[in-house]
N, C-alpha and C positions, 0 to 999 in steps of 0.2 A: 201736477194738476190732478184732482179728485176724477175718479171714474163715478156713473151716474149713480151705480149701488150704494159710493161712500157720500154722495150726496144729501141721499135718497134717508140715509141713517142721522146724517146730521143735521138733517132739517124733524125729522122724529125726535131725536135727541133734544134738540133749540125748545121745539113745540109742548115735548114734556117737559121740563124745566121750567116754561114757562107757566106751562097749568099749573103747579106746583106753588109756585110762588105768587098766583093771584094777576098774573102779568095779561093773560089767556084763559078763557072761560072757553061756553060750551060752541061759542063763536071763538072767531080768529084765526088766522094762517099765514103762513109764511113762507116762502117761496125764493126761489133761486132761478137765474138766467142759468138756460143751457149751454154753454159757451160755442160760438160759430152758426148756431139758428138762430131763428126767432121763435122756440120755444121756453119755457120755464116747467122747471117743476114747483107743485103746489100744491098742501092736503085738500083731501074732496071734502065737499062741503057736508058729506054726512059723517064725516069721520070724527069719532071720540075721541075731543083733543086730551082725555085725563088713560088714552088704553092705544094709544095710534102704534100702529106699527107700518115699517114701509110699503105692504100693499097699499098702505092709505095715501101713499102719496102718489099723484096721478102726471101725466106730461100734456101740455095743452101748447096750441098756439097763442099767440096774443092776441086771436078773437075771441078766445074760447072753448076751440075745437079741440074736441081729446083725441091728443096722441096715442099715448100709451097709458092703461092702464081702462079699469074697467065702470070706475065711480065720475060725476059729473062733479065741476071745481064748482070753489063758492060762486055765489052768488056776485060777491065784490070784489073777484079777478082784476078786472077794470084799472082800480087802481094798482096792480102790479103790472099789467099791459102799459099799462099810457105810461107808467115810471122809464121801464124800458124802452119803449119807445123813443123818448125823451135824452134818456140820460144815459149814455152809454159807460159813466161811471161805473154805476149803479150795478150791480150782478147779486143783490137781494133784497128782499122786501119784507116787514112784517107790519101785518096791522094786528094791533094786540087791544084788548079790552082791560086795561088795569082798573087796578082801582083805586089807588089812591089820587094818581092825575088826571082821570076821569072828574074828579071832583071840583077841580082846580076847573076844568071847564064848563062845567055846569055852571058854576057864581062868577065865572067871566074873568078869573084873576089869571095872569101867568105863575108860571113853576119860575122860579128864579134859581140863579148859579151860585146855590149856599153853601154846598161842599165839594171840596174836587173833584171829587165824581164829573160834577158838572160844568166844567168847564171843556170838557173835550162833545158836548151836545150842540154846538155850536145856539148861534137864536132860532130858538122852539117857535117854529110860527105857529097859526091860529087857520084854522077853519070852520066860518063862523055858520056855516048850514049846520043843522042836526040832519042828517039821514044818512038811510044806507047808499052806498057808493054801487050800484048796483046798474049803472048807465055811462056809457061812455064820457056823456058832458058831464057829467058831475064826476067822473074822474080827472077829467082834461080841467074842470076849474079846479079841482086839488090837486093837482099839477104845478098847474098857474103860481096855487096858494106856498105852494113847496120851493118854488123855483130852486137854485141850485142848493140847498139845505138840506139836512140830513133828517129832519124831525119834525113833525106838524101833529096836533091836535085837535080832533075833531069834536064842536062840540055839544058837550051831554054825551058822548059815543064811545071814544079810544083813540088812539094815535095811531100813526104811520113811522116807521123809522124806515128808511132808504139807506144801504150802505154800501160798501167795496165788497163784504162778503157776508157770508151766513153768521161766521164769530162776529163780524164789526155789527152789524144789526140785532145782534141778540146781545152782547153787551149795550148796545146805546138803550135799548130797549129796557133791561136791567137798572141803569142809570138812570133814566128818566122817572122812571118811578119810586125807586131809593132818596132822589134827590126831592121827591115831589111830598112821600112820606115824611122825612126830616122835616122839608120845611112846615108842613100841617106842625107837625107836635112841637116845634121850637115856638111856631105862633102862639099856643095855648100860652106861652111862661114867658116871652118879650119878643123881642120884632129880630130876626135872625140877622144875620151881616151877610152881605151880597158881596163874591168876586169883583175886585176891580176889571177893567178892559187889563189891565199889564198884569195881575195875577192869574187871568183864566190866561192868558199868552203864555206865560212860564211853567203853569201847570198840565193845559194842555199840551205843549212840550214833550213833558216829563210821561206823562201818563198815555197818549196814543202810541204805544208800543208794542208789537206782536206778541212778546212775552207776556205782557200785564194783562191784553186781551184775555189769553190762554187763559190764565191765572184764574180771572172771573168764568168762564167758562169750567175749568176743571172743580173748581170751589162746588160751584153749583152740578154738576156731574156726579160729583163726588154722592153730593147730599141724597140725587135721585135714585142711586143705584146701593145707598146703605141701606134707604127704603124698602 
């Protein structure tokens, strides 16, 4: 099991990789259940997601109240509360601002499962408000909107990815929007070919593996620290 400093790193770690690649803007955070409370850690809502370091990530309850650490969480906590709350699955959360699946829901279309990638995203729901999640009920209805799924889309706004851990939500997060780019630029030249139901089963198979997780991880680690 992670101590809360290796935590504490790899949610920094997640956060910048994320900036990096367009996934995370000068909103967005990501956040981890503290194992045995009902706290999470989660960067403060002042924290520059393209310069974070772990001072910036703070310990809160799942009202809000800061535990440990000296900066006040987002705004949109809420929706990593009520996940928790919910889903004892669940031990991380990211809401990210991409940008290329951001687009897919501004015009109302779904991201569809055009490369392998996407077939371990399971169905991308929809949430069909635009605002910030910034109130408990409009967390508890993107809750609702989530039910047991791993990825939702908020829209005009960003996504939610819910997972088992910090790796598994920072990959699907990566995924989602890989798979979101492709399908844009294949539209431009013909209409892309969609996963079968028995191809995304064989492939997601294949590819939810701890190793391959890493893999994505390290790949992009890799890229932050050549930087």
């Amino acid at each position: 099991m992670q101590t809360i400093d290796e935590q504490k790193q790899m949610l920094v770690d997640a956060i910048l990789m994320m900036e990096r690649a367009q996934i995370i803007d000068f909103n967005g955070h990501f956040s981890c259940r503290v194992p045995g409370t009902q706290h999470m850690l989660i960067n403060s809502g002042a924290s520059v997601r393209s310069a974070l370091g772990v001072k910036d990530i703070v310990t809160i309850d799942f009202d809000g109240n800061l535990v440990d650490g000296d900066a006040v969480p987002p705004m949109e906590f809420h929706i990593h509360a009520e996940l928790y709350r919910r889903r004892p699955d669940v031990h991380a959360v990211v809401h990210t601002h991409p940008l290329w699946s951001t687009l897919f829901s501004m015009v109302g279309l779904p991201v569809l499962p055009v490369i392998m990638q996407a077939a371990v995203l399971g169905e991308i729901r929809q949430f069909a408000k635009t605002a910030s999640i910034n109130k408990q009920p409009l967390a508890q209805e993107l809750a609702d909107a989530l039910g047991e799924h791993k990825v939702i889309m908020l829209k005009s706004h960003g996504a939610v990815v819910a997972a088992e851990g910090i790796l598994e939500a920072f990959v699907l997060g990566f995924y989602l929007e890989e798979t979101a780019q492709r399908q844009h630029m294949a539209s431009q030249i013909g209409k892309p070919a969609v996963l079968s139901a028995d191809e995304i089963k064989i492939i997601a198979g294949n590819l939810w593996k701890p190793n391959l997780l890493r893999k994505v991880w390290d790949y992009h680690y890799g890229k932050l620290h050549r930087s």
